[in-house]
N, C-alpha and C positions, 0 to 999 in steps of 0.2 A: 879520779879517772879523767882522762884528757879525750873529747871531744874532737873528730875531727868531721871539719866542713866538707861537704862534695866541694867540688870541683863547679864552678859554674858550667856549663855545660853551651857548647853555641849555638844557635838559635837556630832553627830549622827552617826559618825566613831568607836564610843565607845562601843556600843554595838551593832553592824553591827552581825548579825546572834543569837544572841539569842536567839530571837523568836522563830527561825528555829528550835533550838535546845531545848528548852521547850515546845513546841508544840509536837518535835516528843519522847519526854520521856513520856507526858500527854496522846498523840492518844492512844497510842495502849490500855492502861488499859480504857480509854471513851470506845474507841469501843469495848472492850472484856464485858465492864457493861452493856452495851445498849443490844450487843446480849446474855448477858446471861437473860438479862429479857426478851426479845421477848421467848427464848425458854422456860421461863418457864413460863408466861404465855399461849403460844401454851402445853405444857405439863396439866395446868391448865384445859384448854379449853377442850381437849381430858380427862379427867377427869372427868369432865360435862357433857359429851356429850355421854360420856360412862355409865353412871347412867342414861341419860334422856333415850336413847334406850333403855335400860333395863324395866325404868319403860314403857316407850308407847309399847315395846313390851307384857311386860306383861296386861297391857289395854286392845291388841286386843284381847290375848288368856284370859280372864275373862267372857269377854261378852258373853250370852248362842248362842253357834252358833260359837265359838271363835275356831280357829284350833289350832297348833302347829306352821304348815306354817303361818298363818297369824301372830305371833307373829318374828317367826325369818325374814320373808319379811322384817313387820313393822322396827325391829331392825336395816337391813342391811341397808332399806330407808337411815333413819336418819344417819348412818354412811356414809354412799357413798355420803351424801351433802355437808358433810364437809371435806370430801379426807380421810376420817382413815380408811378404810374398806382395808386397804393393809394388811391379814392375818389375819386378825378381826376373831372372833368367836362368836359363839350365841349359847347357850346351853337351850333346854328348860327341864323343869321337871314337872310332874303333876302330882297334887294326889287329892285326891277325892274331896277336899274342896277351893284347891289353887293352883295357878300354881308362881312357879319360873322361872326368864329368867336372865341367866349371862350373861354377855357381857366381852371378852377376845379382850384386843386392843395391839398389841406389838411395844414397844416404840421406836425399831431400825426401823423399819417401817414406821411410820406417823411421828417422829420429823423432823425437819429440821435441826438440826446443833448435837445434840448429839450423833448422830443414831452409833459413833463406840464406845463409850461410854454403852450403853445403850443395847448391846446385850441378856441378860437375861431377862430385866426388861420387868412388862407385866402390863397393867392397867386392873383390874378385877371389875366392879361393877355390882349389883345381888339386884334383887325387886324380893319381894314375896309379892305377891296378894291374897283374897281368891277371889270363884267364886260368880258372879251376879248367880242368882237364882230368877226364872219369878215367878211373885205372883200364888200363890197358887199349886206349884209344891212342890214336897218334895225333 
């Protein structure tokens, strides 16, 4: 029966810290990718959420019976759920057949890591509705 030798095997002396040191050239750009998607998915989100107020605000002011106030309420709701109502704005406008509601969200305000970045930048989203009209009114 014939013997076979390992293999001398190389020494774990040999590369004693390079891990260390490939790991810390690697971290810093992982971590700078991971939070630049978290922020711009949150930018994303504030985005979203900036249109949906808009439209449910304008929802409320359509319905016959609909205020102004009940549409900018409705708007602030939904924004104070999700924490962006820091400097938020609700604009409404109406005219004889439909109402518009903008919504003003400013991005130094609600991000979490951009905000010195991002001093001008403002998320504006805007629904124009006409009005529900009760059968047989003119």
């Amino acid at each position: 029966m014939v013997r076979l030798k390992p293999k001398r095997l190389r020494k774990r002396s040999d590369r004693t810290g390079a891990t260390c040191v490939e790991f810390a050239v690697v971290a810093p750009v992982i971590f700078l990718l991971f939070m630049g998607a978290i922020e711009m998915t949150r930018l994303n989100f504030l985005v979203h959420t900036a249109g949906n107020a808009a439209y449910e605000g304008a929802r409320q002011a359509i319905v016959p019976g609909g205020t102004e106030g009940d549409a900018v309420t409705e708007s602030m709701r939904l924004l104070t759920i999700v924490h962006a109502n820091q400097g938020s704005e609700v604009d409404f406008e109406e005219f004889p057949d439909r109402v518009t509601v903008t919504v003003r969200i400013p991005v130094n305000l609600n991000s979490w890591g951009i905000s010195r970045f991002a001093t001008d930048s403002i998320i504006t989203q805007s629904c124009t509705l006409r009005r529900e009209k009760l059968q047989g009114s003119s």
